[in-house]
Structure formats: structure tokens, C-alpha cells
VEXMAR-173307 format. One line per 3 residues: number of its first residue (from 1); their letters; for each residue x, y, z of N, C-alpha, C. Coordinates in nm, 2 decimals. Example, Ala and Ser with C-alpha at 12.3 -4.5 7.8 and 13.67 -1.06 7.14 Angstrom:
REM VEXMAR-173307
1 = as = 1.32,-0.57,0.78,1.23,-0.45,0.78,1.32,-0.33,0.78; 1.28,-0.22,0.71,1.37,-0.11,0.71,1.29,0.00,0.79
***
This chain:
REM VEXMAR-173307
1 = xxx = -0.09,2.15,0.15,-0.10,2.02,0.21,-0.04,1.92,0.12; 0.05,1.82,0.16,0.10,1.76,0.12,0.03,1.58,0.10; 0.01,1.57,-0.01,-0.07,1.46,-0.08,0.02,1.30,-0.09
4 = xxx = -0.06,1.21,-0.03,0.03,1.09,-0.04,-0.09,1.00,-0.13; -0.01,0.91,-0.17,-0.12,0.80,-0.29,-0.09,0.64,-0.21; -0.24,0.63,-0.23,-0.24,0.49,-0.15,-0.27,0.37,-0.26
7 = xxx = -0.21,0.29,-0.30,-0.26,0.17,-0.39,-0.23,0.05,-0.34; -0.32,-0.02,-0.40,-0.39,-0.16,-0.39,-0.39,-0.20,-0.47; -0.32,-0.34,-0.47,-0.31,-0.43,-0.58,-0.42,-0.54,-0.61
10 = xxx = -0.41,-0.64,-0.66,-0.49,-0.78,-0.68,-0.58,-0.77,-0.53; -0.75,-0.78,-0.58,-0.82,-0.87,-0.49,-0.81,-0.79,-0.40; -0.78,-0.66,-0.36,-0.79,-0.57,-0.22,-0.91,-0.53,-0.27
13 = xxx = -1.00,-0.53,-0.38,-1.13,-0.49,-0.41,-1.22,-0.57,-0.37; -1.16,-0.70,-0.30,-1.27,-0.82,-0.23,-1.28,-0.80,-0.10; -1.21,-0.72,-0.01,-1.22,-0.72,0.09,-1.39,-0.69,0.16
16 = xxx = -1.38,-0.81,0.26,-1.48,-0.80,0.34,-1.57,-0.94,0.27; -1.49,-0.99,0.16,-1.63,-1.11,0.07,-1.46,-1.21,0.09; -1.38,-1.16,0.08,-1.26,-1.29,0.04,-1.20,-1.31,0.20
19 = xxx = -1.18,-1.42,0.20,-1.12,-1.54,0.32,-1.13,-1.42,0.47; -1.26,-1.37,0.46,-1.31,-1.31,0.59,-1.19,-1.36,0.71; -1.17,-1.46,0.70,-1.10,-1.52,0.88,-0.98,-1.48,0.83
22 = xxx = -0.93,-1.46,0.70,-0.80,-1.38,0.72,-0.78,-1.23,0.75; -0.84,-1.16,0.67,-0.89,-1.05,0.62,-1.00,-0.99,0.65; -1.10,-0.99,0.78,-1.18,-1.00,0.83,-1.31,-0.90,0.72
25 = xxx = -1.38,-0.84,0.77,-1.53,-0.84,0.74,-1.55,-0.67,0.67; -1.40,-0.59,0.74,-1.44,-0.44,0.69,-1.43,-0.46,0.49; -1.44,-0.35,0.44,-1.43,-0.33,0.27,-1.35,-0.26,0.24
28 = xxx = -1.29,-0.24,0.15,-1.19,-0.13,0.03,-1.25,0.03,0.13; -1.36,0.02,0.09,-1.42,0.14,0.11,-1.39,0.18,0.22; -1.40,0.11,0.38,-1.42,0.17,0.48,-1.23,0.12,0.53
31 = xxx = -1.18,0.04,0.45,-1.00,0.11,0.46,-0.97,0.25,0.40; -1.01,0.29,0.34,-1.02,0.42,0.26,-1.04,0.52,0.35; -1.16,0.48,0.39,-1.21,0.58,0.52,-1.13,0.64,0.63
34 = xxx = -1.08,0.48,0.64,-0.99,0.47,0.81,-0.89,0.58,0.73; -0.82,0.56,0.61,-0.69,0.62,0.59,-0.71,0.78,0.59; -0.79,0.77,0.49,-0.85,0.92,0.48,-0.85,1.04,0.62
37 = xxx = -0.90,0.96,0.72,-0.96,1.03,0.85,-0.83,1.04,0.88; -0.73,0.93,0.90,-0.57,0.90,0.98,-0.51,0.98,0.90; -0.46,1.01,0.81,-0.43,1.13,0.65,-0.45,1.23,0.74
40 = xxx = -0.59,1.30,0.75,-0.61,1.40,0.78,-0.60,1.45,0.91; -0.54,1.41,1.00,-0.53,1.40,1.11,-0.40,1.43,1.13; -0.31,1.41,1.02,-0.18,1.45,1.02,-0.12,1.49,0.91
43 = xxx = -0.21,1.61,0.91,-0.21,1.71,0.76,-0.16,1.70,0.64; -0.23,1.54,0.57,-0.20,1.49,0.53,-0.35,1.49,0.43; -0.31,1.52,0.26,-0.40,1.46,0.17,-0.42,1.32,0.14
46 = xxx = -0.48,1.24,0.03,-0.52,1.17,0.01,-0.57,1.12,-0.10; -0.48,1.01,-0.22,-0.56,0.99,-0.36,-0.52,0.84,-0.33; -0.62,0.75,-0.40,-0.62,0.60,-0.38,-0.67,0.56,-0.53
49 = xxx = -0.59,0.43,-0.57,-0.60,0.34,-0.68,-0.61,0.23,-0.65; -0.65,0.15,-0.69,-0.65,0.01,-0.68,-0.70,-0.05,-0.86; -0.59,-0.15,-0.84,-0.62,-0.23,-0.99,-0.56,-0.38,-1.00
52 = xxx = -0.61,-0.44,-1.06,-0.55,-0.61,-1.05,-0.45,-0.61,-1.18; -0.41,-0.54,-1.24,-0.35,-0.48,-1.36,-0.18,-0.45,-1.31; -0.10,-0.54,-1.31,0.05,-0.49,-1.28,0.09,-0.32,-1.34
55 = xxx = 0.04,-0.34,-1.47,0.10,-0.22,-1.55,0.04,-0.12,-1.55; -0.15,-0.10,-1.49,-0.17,-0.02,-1.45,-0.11,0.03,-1.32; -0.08,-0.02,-1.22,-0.02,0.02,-1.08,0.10,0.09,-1.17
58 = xxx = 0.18,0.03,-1.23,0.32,0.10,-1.29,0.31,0.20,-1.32; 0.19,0.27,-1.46,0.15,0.34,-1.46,0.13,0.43,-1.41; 0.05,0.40,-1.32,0.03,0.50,-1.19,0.09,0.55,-1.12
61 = xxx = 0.21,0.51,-1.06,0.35,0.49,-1.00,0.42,0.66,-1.08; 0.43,0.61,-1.20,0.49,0.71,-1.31,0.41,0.83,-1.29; 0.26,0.83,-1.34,0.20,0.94,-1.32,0.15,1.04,-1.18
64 = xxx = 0.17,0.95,-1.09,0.15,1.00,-0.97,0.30,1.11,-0.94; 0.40,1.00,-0.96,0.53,1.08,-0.93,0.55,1.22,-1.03; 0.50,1.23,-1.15,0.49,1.31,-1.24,0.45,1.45,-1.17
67 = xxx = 0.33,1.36,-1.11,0.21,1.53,-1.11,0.30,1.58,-0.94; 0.36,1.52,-0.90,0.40,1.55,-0.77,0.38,1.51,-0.65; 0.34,1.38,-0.60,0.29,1.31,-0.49,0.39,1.29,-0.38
70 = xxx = 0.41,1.34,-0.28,0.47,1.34,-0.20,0.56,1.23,-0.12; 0.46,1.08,-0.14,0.52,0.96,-0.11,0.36,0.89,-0.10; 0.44,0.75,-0.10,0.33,0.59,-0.15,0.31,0.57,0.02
73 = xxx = 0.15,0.46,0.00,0.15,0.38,0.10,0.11,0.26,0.02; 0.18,0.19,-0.04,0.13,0.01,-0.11,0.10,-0.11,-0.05; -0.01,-0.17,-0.10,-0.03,-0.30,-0.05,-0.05,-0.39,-0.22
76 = xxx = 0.03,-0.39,-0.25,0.05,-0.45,-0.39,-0.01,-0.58,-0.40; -0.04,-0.66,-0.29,-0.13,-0.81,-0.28,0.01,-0.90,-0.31; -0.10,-1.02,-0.42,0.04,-1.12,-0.47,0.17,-1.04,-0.53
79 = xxx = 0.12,-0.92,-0.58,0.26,-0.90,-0.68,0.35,-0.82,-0.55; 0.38,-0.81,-0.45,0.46,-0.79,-0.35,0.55,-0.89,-0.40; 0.52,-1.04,-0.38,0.58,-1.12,-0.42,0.65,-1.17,-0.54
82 = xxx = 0.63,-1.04,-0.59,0.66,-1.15,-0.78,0.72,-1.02,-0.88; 0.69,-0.93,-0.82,0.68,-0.77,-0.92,0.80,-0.72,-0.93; 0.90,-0.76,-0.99,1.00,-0.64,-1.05,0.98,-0.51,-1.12
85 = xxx = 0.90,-0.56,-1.21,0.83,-0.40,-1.22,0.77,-0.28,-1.14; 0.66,-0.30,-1.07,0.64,-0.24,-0.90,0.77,-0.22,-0.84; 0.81,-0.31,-0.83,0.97,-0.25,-0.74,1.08,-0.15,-0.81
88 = xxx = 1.08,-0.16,-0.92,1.14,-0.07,-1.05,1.09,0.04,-1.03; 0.97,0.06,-1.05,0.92,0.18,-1.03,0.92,0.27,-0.91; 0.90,0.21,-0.82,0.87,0.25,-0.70,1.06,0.29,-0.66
91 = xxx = 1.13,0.22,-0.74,1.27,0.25,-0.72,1.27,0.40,-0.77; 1.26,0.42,-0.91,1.27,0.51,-0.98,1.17,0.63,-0.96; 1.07,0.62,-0.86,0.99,0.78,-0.83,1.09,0.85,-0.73
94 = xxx = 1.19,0.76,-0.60,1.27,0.81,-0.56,1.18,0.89,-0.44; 1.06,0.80,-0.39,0.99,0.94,-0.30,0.94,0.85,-0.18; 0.95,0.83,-0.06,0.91,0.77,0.05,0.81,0.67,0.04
97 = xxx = 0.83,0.56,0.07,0.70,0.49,0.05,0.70,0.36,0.14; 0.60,0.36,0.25,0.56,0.24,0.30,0.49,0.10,0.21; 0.55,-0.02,0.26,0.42,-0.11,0.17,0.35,-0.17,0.31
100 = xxx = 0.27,-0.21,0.31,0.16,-0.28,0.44,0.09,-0.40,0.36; 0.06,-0.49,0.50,0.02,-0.60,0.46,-0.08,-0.65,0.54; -0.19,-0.64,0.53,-0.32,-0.64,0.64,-0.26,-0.80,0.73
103 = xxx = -0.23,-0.93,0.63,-0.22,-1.05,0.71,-0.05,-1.01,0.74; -0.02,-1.12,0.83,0.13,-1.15,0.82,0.15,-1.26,0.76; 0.28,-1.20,0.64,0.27,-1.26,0.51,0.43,-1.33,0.57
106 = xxx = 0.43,-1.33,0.71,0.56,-1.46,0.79,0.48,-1.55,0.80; 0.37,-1.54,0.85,0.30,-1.67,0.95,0.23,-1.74,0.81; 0.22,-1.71,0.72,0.11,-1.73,0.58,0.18,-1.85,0.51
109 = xxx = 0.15,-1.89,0.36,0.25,-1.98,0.29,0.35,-1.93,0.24; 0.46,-1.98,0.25,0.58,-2.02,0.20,0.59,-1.89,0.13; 0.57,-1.97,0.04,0.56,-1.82,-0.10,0.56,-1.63,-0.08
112 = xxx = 0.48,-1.66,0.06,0.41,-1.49,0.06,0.56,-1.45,0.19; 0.63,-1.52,0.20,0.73,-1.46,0.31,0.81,-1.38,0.24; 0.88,-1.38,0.13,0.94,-1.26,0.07,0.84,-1.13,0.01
115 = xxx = 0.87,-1.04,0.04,0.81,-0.95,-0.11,0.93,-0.86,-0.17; 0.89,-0.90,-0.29,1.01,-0.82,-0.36,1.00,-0.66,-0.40; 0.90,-0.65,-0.33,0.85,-0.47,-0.37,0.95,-0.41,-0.29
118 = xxx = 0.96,-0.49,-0.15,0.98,-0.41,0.00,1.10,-0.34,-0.02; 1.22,-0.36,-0.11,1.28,-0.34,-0.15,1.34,-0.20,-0.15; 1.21,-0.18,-0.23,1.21,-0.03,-0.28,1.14,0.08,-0.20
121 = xxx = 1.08,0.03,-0.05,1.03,0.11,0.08,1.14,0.11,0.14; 1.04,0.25,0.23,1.16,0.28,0.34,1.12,0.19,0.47; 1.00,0.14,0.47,1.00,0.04,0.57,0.85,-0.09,0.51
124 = xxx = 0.83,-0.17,0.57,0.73,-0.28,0.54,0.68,-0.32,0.69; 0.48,-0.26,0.68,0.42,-0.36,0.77,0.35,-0.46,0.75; 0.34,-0.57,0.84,0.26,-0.68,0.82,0.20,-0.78,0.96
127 = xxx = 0.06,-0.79,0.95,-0.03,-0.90,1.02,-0.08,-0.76,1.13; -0.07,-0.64,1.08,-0.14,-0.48,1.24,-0.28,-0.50,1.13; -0.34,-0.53,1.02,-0.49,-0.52,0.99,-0.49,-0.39,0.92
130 = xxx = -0.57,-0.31,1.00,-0.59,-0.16,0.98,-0.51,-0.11,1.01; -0.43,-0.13,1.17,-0.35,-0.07,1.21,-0.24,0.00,1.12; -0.18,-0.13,1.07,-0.06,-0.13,0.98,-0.04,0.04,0.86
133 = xxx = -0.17,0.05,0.87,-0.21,0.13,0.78,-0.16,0.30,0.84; -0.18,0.30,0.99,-0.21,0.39,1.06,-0.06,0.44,1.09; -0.01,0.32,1.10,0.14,0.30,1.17,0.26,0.34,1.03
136 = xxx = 0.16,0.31,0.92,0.25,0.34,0.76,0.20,0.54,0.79; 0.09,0.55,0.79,0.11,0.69,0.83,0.18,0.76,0.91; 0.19,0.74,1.02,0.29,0.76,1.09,0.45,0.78,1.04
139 = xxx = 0.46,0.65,0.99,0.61,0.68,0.93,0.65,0.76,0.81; 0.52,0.75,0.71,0.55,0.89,0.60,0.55,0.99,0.62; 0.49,1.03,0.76,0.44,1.15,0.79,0.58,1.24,0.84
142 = xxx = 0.66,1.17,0.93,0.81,1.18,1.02,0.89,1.20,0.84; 0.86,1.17,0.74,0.94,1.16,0.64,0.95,1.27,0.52; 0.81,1.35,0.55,0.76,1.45,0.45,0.81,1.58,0.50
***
């Protein structure tokens, strides 16, 4: 079975306590869940990180690709926006990777309309919630 890594950047540890009316009421935990079940449904494994730590995600990025991870699903938060290193990396594992964006980071401020990660995916969703998530499975899955 073939193993994908899901990470989360800044503040996706607040979900369900932070700006609820954006981000509504589920947690880290029960996205995890949703992915997990959606993963396994399309014979697909499952390892998840999350850190507010740029360099740990980079890290991770490196060691994941190391041990052999099949391809990313990222929601990198702010550093979407700002991260040349995330995007470096994610250049350099050289292995499938969706990023997703629970809000739509078009309709949002100014600032959040680029991400400079997306760059380095083979595709970018934004403002499907959970969906997005479902729909990034989908596409890594067509790709493995």
C-alpha cells in the first residue's frame, strides 16, 4: 500500500476554536479522520504532521521523501504565502503533491491570493472545506 503524508502548517492546530465562521467548528483531529477513512477507501495509507515551525515542515518534507512517501497533500496556512523554502523543498522531493485550502484564499485578503508553495504542486484547492481534501485525494490517487 502506498503511503501519502499529509501536513499542516501554522494554526491548523486551532481548528474548530479559530475564526469558526471561516473555518467552521470540526478539529485537526476529525480532518484527520475524514482523510484517513477517504485514504483508505482508495488504497491509500496515511502519515500526518503538523507544526507552526517553517523548518520543521522542511524537515519533514526531506525525511518523508527519504523514507519513501509516495506523494504530499499540504495545507501549509500563512507560509503558502511567504515560503520559499516549502516550495524548494517540495520542488526537490520531486513526488506528487496537492496543496488545499479549507477557505478560498481568492475571496479572502489581498495578501492570501497568491501562494507561493502552489508552485511546486501538481494542482491547488481552495474554499471545498473538507471537500478539498477529498478532491486532493482524488487527484494523488490518478497520479500514484
Amino acid at each position: 500500500m502506498k503511503t501519502i503524508a499529509i501536513l499542516h502548517g501554522p494554526n491548523l492546530d486551532r481548528l474548530g476554536k479559530r475564526e469558526p465562521e471561516v473555518y467552521g467548528h470540526a478539529t485537526l483531529a476529525d480532518l484527520e479522520d475524514f482523510i484517513r477513512v477517504g485514504a483508505r477507501q482508495r488504497g491509500l495509507g496515511t502519515t500526518f504532521f503538523q507544526s507552526a515551525s517553517e523548518g520543521a515542515l522542511v524537515d519533514k518534507i526531506h525525511a518523508l521523501t527519504d523514507e519513501g512517501i509516495a506523494g504530499f497533500i499540504v495545507n501549509f496556512g500563512a507560509y503558502s504565502h511567504t515560503s520559499i523554502a516549502l516550495r524548494d523543498a517540495l520542488s526537490a522531493a520531486e513526488l506528487p503533491a496537492v496543496e488545499v485550502h479549507l477557505s478560498d484564499i481568492k475571496a479572502r485578503e489581498p495578501f492570501r491570493h497568491h501562494s507561493m508553495t502552489a508552485g511546486a504542486c501538481r494542482a491547488m484547492i481552495s474554499g471545498k472545506g473538507f471537500g478539498g481534501y477529498a478532491e486532493a485525494l482524488d487527484q494523488i490517487t490518478q497520479w500514484l
